[in-house]
PDB file of N, H, CA, C and O in Angstrom:
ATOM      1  N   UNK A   1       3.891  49.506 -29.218  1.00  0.00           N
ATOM      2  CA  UNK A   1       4.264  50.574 -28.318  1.00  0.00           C
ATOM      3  C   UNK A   1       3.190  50.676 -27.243  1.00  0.00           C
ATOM      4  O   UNK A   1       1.996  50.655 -27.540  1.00  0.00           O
ATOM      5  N   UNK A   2       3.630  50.788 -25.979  1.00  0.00           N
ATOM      6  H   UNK A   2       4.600  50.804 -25.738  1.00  0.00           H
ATOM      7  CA  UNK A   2       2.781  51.108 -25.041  1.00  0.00           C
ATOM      8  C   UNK A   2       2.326  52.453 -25.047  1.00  0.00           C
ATOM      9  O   UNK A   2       3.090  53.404 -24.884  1.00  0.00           O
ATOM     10  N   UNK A   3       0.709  52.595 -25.291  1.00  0.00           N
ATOM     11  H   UNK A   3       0.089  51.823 -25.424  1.00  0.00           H
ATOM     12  CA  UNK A   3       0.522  54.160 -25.447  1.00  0.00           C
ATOM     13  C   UNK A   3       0.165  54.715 -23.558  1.00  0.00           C
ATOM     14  O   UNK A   3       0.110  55.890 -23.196  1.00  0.00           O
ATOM     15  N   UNK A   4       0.027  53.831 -22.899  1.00  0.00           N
ATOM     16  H   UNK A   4       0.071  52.876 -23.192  1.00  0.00           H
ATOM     17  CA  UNK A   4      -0.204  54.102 -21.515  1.00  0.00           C
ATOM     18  C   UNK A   4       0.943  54.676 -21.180  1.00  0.00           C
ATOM     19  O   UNK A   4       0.928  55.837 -20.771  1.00  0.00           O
ATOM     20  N   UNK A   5       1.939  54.082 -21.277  1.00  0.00           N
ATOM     21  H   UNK A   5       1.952  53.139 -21.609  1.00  0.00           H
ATOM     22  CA  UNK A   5       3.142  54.706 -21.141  1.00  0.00           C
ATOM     23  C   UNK A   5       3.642  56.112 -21.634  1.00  0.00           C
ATOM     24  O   UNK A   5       4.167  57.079 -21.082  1.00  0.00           O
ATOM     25  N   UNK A   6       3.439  55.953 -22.298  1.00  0.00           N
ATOM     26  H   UNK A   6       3.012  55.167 -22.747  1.00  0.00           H
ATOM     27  CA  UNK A   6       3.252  57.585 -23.631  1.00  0.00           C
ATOM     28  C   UNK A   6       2.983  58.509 -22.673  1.00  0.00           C
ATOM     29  O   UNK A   6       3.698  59.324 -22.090  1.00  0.00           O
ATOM     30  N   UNK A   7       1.315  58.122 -22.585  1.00  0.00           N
ATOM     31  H   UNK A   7       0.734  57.460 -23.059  1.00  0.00           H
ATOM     32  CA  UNK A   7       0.205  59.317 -21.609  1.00  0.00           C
ATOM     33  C   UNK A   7       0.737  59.289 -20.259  1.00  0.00           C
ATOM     34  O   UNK A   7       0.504  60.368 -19.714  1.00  0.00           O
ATOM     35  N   UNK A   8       1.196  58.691 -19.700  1.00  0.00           N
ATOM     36  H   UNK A   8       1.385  57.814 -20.143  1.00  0.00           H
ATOM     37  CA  UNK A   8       1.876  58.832 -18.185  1.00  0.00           C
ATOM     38  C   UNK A   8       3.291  60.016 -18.078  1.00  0.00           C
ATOM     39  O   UNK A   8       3.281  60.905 -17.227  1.00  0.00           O
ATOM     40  N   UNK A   9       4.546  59.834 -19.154  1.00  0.00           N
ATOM     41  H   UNK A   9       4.555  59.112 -19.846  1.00  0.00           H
ATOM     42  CA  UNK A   9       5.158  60.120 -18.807  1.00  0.00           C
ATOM     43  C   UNK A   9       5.537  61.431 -19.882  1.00  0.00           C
ATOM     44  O   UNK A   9       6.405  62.278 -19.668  1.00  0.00           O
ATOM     45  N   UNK A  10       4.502  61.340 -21.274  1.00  0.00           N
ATOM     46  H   UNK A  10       3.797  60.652 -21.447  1.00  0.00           H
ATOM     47  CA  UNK A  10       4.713  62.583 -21.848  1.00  0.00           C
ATOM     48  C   UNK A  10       5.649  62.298 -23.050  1.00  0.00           C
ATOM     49  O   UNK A  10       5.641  62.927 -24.108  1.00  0.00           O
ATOM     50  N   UNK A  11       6.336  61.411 -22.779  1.00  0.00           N
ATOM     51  H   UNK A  11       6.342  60.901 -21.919  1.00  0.00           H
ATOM     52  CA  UNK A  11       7.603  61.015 -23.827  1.00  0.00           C
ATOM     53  C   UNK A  11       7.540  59.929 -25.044  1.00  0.00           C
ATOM     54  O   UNK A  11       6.576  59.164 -25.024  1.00  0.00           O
ATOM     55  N   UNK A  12       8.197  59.840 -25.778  1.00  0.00           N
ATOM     56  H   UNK A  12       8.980  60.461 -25.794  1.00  0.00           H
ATOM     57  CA  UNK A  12       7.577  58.977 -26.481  1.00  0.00           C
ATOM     58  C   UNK A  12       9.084  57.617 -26.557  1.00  0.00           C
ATOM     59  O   UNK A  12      10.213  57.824 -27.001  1.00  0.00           O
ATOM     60  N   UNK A  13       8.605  56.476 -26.038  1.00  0.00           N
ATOM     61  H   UNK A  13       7.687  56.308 -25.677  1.00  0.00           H
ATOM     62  CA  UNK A  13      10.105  55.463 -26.239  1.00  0.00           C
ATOM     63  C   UNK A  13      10.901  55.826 -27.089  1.00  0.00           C
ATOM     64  O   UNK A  13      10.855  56.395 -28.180  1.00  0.00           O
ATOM     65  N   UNK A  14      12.089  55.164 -26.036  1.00  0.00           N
ATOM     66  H   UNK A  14      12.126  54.702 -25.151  1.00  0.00           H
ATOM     67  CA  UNK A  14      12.896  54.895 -27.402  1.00  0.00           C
ATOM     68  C   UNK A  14      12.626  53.676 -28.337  1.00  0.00           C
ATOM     69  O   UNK A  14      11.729  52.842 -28.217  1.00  0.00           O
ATOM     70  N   UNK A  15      13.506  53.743 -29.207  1.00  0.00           N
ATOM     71  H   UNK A  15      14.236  54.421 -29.304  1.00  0.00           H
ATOM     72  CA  UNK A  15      13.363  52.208 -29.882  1.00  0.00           C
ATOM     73  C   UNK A  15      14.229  52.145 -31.040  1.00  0.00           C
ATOM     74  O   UNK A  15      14.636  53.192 -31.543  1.00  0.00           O
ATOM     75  N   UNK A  16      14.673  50.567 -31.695  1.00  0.00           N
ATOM     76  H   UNK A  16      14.342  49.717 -31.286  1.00  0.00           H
ATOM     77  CA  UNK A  16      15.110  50.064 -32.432  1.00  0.00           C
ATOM     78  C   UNK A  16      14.939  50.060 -33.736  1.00  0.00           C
ATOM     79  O   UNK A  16      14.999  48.905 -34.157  1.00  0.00           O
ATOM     80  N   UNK A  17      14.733  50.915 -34.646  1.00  0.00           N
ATOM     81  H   UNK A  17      14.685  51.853 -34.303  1.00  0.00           H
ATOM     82  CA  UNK A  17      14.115  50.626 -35.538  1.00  0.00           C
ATOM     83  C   UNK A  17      14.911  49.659 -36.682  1.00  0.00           C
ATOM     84  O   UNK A  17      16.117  49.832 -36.855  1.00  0.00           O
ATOM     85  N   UNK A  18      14.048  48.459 -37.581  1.00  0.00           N
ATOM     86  H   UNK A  18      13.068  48.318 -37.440  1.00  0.00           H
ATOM     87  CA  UNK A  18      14.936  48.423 -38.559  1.00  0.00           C
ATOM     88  C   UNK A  18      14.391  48.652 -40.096  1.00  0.00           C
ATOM     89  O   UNK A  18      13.345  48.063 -40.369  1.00  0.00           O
ATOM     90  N   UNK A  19      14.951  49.387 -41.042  1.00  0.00           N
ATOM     91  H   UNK A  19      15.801  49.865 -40.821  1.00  0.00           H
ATOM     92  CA  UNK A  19      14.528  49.568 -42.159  1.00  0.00           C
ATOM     93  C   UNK A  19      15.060  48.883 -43.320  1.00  0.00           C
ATOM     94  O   UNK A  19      16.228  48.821 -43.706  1.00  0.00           O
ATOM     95  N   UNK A  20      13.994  48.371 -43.818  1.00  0.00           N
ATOM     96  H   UNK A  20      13.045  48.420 -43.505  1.00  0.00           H
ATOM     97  CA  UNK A  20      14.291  47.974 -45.309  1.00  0.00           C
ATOM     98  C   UNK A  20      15.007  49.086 -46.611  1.00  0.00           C
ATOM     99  O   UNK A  20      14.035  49.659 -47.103  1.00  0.00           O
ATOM    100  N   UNK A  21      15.654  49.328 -46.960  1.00  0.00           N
ATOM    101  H   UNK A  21      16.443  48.862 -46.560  1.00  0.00           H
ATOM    102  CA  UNK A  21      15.658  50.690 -48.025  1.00  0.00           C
ATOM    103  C   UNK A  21      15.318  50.385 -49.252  1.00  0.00           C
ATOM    104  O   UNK A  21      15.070  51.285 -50.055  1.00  0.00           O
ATOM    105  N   UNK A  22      15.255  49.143 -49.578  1.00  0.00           N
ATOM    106  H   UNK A  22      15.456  48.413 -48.926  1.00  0.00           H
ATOM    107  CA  UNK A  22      14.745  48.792 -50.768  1.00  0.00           C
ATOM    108  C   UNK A  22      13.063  48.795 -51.004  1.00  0.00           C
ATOM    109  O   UNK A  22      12.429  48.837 -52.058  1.00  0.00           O
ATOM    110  N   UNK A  23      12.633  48.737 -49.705  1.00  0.00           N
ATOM    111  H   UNK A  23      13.148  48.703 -48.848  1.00  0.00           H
ATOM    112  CA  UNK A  23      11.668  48.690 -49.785  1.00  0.00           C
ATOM    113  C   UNK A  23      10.608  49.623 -50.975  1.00  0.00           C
ATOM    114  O   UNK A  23      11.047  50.653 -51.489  1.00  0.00           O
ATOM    115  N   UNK A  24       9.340  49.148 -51.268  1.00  0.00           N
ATOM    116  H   UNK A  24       8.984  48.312 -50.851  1.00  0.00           H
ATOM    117  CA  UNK A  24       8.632  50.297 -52.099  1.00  0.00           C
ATOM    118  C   UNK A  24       9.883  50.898 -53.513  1.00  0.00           C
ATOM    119  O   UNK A  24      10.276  52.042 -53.739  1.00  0.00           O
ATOM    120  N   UNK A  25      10.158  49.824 -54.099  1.00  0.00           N
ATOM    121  H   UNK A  25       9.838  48.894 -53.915  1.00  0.00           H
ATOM    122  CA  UNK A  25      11.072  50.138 -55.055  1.00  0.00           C
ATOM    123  C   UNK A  25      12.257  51.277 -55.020  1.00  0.00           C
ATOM    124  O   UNK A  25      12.687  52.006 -55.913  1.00  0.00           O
ATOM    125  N   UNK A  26      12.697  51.111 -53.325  1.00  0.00           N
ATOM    126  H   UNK A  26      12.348  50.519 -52.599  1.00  0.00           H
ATOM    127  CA  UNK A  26      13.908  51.734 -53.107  1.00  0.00           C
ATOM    128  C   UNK A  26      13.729  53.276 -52.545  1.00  0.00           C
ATOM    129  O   UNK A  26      14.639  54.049 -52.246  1.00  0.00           O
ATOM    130  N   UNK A  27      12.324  53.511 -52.484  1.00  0.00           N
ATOM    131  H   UNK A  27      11.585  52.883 -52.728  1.00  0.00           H
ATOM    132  CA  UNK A  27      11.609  54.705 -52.005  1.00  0.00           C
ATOM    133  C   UNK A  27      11.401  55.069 -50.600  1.00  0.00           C
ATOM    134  O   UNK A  27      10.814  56.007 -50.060  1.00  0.00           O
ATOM    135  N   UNK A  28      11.862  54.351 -50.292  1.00  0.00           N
ATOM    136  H   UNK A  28      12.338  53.589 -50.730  1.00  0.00           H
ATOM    137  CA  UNK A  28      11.959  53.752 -48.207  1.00  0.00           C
ATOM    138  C   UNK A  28      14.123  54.626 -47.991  1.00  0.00           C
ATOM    139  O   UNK A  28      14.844  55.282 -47.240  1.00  0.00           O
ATOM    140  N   UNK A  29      14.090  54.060 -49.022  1.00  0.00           N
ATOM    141  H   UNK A  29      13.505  53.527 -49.632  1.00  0.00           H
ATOM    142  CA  UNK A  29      15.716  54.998 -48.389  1.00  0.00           C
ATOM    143  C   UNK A  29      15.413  56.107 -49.198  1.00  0.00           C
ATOM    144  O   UNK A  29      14.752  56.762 -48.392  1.00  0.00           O
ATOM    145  N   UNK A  30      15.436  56.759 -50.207  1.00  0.00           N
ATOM    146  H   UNK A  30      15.973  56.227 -50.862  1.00  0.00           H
ATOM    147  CA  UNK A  30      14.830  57.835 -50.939  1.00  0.00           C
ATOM    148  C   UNK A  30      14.453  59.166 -49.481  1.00  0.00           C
ATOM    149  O   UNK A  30      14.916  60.261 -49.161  1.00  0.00           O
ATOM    150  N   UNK A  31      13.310  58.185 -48.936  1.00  0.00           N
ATOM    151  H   UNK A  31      12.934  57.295 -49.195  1.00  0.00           H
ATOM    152  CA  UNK A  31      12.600  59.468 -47.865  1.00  0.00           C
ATOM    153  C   UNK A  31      13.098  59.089 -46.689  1.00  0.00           C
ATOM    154  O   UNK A  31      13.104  59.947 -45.807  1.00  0.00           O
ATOM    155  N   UNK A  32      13.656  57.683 -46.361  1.00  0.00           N
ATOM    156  H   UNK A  32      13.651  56.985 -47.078  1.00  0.00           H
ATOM    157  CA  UNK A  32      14.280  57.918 -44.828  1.00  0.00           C
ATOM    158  C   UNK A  32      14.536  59.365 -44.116  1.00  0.00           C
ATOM    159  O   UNK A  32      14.028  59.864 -43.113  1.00  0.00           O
ATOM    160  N   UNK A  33      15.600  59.879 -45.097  1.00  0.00           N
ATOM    161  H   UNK A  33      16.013  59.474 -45.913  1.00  0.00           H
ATOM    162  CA  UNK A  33      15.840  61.149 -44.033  1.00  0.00           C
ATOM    163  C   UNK A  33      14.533  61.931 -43.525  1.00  0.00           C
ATOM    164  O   UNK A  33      14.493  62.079 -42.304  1.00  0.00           O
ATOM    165  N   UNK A  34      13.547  62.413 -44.195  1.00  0.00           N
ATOM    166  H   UNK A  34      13.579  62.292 -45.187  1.00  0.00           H
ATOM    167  CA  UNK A  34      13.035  62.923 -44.302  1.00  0.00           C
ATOM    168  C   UNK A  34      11.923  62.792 -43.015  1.00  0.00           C
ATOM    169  O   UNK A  34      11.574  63.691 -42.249  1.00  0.00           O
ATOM    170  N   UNK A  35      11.380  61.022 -43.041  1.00  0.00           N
ATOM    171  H   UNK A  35      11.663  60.292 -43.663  1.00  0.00           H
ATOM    172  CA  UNK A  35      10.757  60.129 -42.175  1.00  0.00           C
ATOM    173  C   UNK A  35      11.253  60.280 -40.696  1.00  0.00           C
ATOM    174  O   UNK A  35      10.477  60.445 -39.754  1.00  0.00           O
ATOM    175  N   UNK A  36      12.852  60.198 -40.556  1.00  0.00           N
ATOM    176  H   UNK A  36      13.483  60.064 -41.321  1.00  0.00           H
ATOM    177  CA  UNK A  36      13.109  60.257 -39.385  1.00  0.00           C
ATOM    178  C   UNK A  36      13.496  61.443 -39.035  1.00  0.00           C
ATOM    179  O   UNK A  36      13.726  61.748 -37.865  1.00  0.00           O
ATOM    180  N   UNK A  37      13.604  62.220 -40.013  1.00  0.00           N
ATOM    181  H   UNK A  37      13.417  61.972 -40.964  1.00  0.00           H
ATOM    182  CA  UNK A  37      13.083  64.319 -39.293  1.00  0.00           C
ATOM    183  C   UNK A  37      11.982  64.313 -38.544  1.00  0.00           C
ATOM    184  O   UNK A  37      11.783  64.765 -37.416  1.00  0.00           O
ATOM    185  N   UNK A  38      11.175  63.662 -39.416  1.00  0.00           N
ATOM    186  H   UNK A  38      11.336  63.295 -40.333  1.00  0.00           H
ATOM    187  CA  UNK A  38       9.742  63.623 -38.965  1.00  0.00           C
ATOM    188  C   UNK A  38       9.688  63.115 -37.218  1.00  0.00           C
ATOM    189  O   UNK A  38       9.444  63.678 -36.151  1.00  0.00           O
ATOM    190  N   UNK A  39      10.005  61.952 -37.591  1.00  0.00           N
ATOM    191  H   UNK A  39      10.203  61.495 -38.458  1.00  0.00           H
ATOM    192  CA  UNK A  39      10.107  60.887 -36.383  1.00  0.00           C
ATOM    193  C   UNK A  39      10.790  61.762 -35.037  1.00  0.00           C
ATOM    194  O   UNK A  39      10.244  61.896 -33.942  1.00  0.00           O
ATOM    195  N   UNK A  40      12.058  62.279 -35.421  1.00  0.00           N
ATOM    196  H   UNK A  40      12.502  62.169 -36.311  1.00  0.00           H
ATOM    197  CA  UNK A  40      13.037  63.368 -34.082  1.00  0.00           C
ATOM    198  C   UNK A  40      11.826  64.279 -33.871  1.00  0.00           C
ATOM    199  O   UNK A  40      11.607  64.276 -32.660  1.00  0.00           O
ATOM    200  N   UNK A  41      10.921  65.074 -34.517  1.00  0.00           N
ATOM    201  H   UNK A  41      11.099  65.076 -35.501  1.00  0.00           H
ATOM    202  CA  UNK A  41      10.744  66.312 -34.215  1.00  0.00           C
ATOM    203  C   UNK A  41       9.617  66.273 -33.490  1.00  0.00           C
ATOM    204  O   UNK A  41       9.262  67.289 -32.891  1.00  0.00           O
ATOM    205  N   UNK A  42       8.866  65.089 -33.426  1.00  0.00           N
ATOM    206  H   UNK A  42       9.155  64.264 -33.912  1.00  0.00           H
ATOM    207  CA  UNK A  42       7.733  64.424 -32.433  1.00  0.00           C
ATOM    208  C   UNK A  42       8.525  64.088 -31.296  1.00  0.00           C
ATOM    209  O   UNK A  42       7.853  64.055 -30.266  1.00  0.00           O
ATOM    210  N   UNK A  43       9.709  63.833 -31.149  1.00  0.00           N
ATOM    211  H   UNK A  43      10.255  63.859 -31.987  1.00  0.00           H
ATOM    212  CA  UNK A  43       9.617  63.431 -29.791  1.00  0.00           C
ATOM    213  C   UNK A  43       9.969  62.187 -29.954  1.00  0.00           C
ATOM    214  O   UNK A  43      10.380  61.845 -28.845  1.00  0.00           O
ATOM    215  N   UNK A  44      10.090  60.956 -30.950  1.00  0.00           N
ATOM    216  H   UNK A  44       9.757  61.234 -31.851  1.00  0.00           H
ATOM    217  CA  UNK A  44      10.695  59.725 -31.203  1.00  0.00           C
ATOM    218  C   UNK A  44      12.123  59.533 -30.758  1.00  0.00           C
ATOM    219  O   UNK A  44      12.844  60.288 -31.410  1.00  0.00           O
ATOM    220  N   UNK A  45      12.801  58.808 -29.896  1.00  0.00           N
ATOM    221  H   UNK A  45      12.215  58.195 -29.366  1.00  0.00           H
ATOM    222  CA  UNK A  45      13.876  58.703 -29.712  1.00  0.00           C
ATOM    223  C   UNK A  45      14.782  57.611 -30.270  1.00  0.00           C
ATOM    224  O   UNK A  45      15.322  57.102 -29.288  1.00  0.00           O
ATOM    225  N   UNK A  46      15.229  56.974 -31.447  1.00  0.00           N
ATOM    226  H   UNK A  46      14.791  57.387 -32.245  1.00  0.00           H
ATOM    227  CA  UNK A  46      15.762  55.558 -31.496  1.00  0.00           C
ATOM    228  C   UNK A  46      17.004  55.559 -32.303  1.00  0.00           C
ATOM    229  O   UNK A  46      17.836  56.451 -32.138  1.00  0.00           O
ATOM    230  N   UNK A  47      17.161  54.702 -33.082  1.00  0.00           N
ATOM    231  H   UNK A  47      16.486  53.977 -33.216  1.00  0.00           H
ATOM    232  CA  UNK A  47      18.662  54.172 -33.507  1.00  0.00           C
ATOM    233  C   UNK A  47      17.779  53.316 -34.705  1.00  0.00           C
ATOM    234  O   UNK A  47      16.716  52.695 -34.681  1.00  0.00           O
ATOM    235  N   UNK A  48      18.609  53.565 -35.571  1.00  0.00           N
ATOM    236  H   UNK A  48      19.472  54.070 -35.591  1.00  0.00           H
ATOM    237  CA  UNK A  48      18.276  52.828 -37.094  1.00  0.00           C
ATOM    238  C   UNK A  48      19.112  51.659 -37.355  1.00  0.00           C
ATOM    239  O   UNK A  48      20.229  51.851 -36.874  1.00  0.00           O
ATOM    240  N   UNK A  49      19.006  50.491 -37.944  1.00  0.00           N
ATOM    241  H   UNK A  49      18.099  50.335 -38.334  1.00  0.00           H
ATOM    242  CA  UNK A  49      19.742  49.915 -38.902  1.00  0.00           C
ATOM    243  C   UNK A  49      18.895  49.426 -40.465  1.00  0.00           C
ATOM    244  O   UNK A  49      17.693  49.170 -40.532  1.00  0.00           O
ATOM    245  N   UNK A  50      19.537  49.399 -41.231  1.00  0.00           N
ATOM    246  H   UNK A  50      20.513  49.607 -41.177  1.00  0.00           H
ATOM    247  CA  UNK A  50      19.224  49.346 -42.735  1.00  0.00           C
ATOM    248  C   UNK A  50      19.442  47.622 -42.664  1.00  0.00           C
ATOM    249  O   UNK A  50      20.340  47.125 -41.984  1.00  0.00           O
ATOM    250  N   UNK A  51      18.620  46.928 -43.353  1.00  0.00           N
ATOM    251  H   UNK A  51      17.890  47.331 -43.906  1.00  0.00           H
ATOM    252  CA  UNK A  51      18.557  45.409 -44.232  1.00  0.00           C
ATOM    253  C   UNK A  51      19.273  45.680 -45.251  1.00  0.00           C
ATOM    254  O   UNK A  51      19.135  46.590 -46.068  1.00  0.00           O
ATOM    255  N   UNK A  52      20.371  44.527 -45.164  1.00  0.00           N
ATOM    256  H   UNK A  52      20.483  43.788 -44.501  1.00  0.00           H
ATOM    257  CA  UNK A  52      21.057  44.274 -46.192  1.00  0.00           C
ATOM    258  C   UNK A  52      20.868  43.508 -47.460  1.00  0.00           C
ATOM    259  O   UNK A  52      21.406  43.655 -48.557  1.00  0.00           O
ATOM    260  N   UNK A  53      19.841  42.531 -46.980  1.00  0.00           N
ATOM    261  H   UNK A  53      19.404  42.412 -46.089  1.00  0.00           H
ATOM    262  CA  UNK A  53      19.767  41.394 -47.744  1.00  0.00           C
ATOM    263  C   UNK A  53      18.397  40.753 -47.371  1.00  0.00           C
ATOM    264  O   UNK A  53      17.875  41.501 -46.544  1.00  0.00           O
ATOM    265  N   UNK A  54      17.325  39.327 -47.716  1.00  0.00           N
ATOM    266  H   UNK A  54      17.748  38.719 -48.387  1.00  0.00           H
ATOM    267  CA  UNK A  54      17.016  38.775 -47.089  1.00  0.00           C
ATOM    268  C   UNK A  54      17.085  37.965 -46.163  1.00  0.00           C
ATOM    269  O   UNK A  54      18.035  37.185 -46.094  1.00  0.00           O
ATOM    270  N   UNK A  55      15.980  37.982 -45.154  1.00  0.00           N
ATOM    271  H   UNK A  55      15.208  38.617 -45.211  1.00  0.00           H
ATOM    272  CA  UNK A  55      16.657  37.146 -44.047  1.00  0.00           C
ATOM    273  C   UNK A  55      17.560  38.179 -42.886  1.00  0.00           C
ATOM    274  O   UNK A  55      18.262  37.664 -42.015  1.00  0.00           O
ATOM    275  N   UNK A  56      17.438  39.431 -43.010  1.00  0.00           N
ATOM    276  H   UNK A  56      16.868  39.849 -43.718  1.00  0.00           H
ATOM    277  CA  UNK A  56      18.605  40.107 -42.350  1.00  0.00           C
ATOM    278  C   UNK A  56      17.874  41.117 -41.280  1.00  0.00           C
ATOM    279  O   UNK A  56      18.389  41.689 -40.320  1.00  0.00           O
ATOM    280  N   UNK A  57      16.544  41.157 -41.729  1.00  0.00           N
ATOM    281  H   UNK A  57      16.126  40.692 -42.509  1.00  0.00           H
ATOM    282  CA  UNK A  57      15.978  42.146 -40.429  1.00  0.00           C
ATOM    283  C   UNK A  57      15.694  40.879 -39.594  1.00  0.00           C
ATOM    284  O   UNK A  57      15.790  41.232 -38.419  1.00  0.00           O
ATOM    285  N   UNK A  58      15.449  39.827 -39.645  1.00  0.00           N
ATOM    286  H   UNK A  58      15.371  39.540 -40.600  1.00  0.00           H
ATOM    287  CA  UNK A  58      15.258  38.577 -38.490  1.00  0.00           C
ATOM    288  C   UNK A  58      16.737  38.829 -37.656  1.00  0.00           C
ATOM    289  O   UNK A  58      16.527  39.110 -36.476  1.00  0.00           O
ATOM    290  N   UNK A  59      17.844  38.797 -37.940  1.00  0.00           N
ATOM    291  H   UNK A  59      18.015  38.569 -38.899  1.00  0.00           H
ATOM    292  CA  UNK A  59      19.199  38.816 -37.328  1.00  0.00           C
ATOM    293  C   UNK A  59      19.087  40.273 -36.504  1.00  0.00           C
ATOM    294  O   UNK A  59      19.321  40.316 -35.296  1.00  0.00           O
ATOM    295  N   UNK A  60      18.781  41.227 -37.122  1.00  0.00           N
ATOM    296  H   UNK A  60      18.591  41.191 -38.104  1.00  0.00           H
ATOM    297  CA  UNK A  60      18.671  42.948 -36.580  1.00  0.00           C
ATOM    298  C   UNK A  60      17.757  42.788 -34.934  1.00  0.00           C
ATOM    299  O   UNK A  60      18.099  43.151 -33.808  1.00  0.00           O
ATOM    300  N   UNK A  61      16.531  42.107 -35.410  1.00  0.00           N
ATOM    301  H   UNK A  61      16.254  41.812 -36.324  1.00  0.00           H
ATOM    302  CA  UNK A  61      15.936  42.035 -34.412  1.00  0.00           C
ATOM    303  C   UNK A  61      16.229  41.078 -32.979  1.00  0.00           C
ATOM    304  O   UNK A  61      15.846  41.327 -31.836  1.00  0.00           O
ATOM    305  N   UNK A  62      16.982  39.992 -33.430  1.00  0.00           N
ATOM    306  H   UNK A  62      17.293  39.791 -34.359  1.00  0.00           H
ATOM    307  CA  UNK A  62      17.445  39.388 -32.446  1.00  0.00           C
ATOM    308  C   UNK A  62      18.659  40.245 -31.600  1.00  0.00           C
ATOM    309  O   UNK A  62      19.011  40.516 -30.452  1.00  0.00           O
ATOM    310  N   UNK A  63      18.999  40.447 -32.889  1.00  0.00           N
ATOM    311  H   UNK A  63      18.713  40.226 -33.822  1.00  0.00           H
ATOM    312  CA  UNK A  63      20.243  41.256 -32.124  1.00  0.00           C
ATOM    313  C   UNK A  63      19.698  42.412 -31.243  1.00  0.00           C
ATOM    314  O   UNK A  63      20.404  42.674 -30.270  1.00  0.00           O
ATOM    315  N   UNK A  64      18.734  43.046 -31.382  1.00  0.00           N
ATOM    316  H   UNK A  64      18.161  42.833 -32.173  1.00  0.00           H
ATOM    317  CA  UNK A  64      18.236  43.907 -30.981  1.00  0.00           C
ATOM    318  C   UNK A  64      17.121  43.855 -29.529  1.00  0.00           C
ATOM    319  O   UNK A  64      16.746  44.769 -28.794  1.00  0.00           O
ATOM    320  N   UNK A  65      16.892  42.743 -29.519  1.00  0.00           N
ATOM    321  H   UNK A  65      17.197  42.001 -30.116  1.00  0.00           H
ATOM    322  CA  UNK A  65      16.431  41.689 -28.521  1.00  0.00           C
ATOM    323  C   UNK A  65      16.918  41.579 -27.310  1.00  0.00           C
ATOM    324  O   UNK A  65      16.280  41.805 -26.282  1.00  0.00           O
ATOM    325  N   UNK A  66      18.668  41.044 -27.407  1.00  0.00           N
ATOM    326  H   UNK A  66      19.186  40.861 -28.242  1.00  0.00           H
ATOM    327  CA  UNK A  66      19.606  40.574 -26.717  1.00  0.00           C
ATOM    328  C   UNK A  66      19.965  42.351 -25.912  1.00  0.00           C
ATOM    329  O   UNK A  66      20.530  42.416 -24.820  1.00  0.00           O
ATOM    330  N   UNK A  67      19.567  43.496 -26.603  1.00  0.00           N
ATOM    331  H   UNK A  67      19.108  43.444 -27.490  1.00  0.00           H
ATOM    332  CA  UNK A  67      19.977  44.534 -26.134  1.00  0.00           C
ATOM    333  C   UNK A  67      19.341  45.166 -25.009  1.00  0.00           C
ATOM    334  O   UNK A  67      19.760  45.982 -24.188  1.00  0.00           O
ATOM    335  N   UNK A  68      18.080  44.521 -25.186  1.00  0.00           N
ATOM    336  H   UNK A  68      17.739  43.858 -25.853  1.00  0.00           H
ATOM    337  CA  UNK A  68      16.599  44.945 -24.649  1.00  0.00           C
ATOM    338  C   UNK A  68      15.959  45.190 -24.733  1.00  0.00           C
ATOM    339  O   UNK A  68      15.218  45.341 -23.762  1.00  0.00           O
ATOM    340  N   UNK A  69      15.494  45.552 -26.273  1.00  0.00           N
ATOM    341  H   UNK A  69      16.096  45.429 -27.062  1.00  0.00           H
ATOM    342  CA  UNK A  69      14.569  46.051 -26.902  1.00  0.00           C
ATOM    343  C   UNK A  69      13.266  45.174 -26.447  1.00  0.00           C
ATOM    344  O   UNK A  69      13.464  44.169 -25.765  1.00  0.00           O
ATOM    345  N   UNK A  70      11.930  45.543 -26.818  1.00  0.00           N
ATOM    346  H   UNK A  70      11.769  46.359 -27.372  1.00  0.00           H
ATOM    347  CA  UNK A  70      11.110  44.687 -26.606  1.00  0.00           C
ATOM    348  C   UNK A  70      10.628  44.653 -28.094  1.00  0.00           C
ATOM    349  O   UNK A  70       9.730  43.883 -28.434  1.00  0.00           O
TER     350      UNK A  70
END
């Protein structure tokens, strides 16, 4: 994340996020909601997708790439 950007305009990017939910023995979807309360109430602006499988946040990110993400 560009924090120059941050301090210039006050806002905080948007962005792509992608999450594992299995992650941390399934404890990553458990607190998601909770994480991205967190995340909205700072000022975070983005869009989620969940990993399905291995090998599947590489596809998220391309795809996510092609959108414009950086």
């Amino acid at each position: 994340m560009d924090n120059h950007k941050f301090q210039e305009s006050g806002h905080l990017p948007y962005a792509q996020l992608i999450v594992n939910p299995v992650a941390g023995a399934g404890r990553t979807a458990k607190k998601w909601p909770h994480i991205m309360s967190l995340l909205r109430s700072i000022g975070f602006h983005f869009e989620h997708d969940f990993t399905e499988a291995p090998g599947h946040a590489r596809e998220l990110a391309r795809l996510a790439a092609k959108k414009g993400c950086e």
